[in-house]
C-alpha atoms as one frame of an Amber mdcrd trajectory, in Angstrom:
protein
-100.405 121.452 -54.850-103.800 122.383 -56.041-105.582 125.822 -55.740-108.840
 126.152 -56.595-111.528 128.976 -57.484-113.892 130.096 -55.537-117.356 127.861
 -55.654-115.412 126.052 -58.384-116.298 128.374 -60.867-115.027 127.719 -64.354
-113.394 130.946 -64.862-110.444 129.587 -67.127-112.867 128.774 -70.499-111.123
 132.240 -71.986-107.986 132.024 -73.424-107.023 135.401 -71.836-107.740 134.485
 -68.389-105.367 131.015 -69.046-102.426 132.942 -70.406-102.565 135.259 -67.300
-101.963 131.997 -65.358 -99.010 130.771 -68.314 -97.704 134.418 -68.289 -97.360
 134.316 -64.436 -96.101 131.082 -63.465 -93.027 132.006 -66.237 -92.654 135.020
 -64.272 -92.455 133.291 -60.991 -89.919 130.693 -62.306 -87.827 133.300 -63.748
 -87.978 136.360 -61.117 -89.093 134.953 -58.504 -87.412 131.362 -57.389 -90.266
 129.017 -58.293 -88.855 125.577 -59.535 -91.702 124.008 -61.854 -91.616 120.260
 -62.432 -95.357 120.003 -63.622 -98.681 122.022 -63.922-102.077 121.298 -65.078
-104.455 124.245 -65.637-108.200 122.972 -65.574-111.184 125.049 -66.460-111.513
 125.894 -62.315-108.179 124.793 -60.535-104.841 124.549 -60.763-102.889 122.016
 -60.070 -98.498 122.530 -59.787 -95.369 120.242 -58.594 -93.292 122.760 -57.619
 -90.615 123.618 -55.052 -88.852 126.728 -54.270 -85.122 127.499 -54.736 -82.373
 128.921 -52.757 -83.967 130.982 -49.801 -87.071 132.005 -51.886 -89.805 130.488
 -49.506 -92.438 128.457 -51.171 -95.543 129.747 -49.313 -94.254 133.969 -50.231
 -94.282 132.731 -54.203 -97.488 130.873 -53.762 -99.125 133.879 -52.354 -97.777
 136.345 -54.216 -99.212 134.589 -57.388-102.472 134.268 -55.993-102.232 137.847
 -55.331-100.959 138.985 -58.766-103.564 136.605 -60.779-106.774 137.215 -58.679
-105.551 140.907 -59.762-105.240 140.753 -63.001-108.718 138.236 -63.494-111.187
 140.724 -62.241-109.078 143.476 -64.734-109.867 141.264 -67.577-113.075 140.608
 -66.205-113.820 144.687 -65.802-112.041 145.409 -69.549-112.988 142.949 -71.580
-116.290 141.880 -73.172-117.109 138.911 -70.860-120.597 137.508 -71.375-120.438
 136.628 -67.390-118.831 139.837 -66.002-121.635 141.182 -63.527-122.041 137.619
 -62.506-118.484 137.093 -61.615-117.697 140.236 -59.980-120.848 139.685 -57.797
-119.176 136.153 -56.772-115.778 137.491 -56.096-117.305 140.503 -54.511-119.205
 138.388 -52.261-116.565 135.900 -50.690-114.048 138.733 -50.179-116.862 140.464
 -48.022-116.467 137.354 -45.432-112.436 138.369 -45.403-110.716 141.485 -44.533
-107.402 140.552 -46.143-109.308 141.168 -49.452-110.439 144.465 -50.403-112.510
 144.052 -53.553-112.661 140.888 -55.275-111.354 137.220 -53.906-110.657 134.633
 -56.948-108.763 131.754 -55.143-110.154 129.982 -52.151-108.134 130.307 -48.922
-104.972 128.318 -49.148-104.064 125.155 -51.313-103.959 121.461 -51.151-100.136
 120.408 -50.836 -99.003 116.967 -51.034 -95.274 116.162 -50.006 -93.471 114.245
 -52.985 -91.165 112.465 -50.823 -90.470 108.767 -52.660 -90.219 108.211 -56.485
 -93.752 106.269 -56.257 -95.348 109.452 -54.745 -94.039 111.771 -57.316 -94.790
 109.647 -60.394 -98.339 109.161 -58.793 -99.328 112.809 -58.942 -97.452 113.210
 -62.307 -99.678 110.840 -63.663-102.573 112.410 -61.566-101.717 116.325 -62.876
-101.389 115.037 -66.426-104.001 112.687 -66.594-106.781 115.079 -65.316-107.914
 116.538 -68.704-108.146 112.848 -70.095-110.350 111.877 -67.062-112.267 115.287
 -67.718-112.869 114.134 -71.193-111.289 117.329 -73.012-108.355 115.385 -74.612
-107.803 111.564 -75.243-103.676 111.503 -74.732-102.463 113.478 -71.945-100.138
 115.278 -73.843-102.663 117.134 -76.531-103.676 119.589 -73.777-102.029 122.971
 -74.305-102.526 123.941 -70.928-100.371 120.987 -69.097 -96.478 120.148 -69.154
 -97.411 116.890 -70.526 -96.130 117.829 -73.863 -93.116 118.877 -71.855 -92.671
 115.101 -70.550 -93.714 113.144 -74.151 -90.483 115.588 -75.049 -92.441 117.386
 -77.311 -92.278 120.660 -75.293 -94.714 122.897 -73.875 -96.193 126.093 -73.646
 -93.708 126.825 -70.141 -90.161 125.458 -69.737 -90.328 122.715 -67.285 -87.875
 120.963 -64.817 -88.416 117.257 -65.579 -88.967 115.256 -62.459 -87.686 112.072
 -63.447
């Protein structure tokens, strides 16, 4: 699945607001029944292979991290010395005026792009997609130098979150 931000805007150039993502999709996996197989976190979107365990339900994890990071973004928006903070707010501000699930600030854009891994070509096709998207973006020449990917994971040189290997 992919989420994305809203009008695409590169919001993950900061190391902070990238290790609110790292530090959340570890929590999820460990409190909150998230399996993670792969992840790719690009400088506006995210893309994940994940399932759910047990009788945690997929769509309840997925939201409740969108909740929790669009949260804890505008914080670190609000608290820290970001070059970009009025414009940002402004932008978040605005699209969660047009919805009256949000009350302040909307990061995400409304739901996610899901695609079902149901053959062995499928899932090694969007592997190769989520780990080859910083080499197509031209930030990294092997898939596995970006630090914000489970590429590493899958070259078994390990990663910045635990992964389940896919295959």
């Amino acid at each position: 699945m992919t989420f994305t931000i809203i009008d695409w805007i590169d919001i993950f150039t900061r190391p902070l607001y990238k290790q609110i993502i790292i530090d959340s999709l570890d929590f999820c996996c460990k409190n909150k029944g998230l399996n993670l197989y792969a992840f790719c976190l690009m400088s506006n979107h995210l893309h994940l292979l994940v399932s759910a365990k047990g009788h945690y339900a997929l769509s309840d994890i997925i939201r409740d991290f969108k909740k929790y990071t669009s949260k804890k973004i505008t914080e670190a928006i609000q608290n820290e010395n970001e070059s970009r903070k009025a414009w940002l707010l402004n932008a978040f501000s605005f699209h969660a005026s047009y919805n009256k699930r949000f009350q302040d600030y909307k990061v995400w854009q409304d739901g996610y792009h899901a695609v079902e891994c149901d053959s062995a070509v499928i899932l090694q096709q969007k592997l190769d997609y989520i780990h080859h998207n910083p080499v197509r973006a031209h930030i990294v020449a092997e898939p596995q130098h970006y630090l914000y990917s489970s590429a590493a994971n899958y070259a078994g040189e390990g990663g910045l979150l635990d992964v389940l290997i896919a295959i």
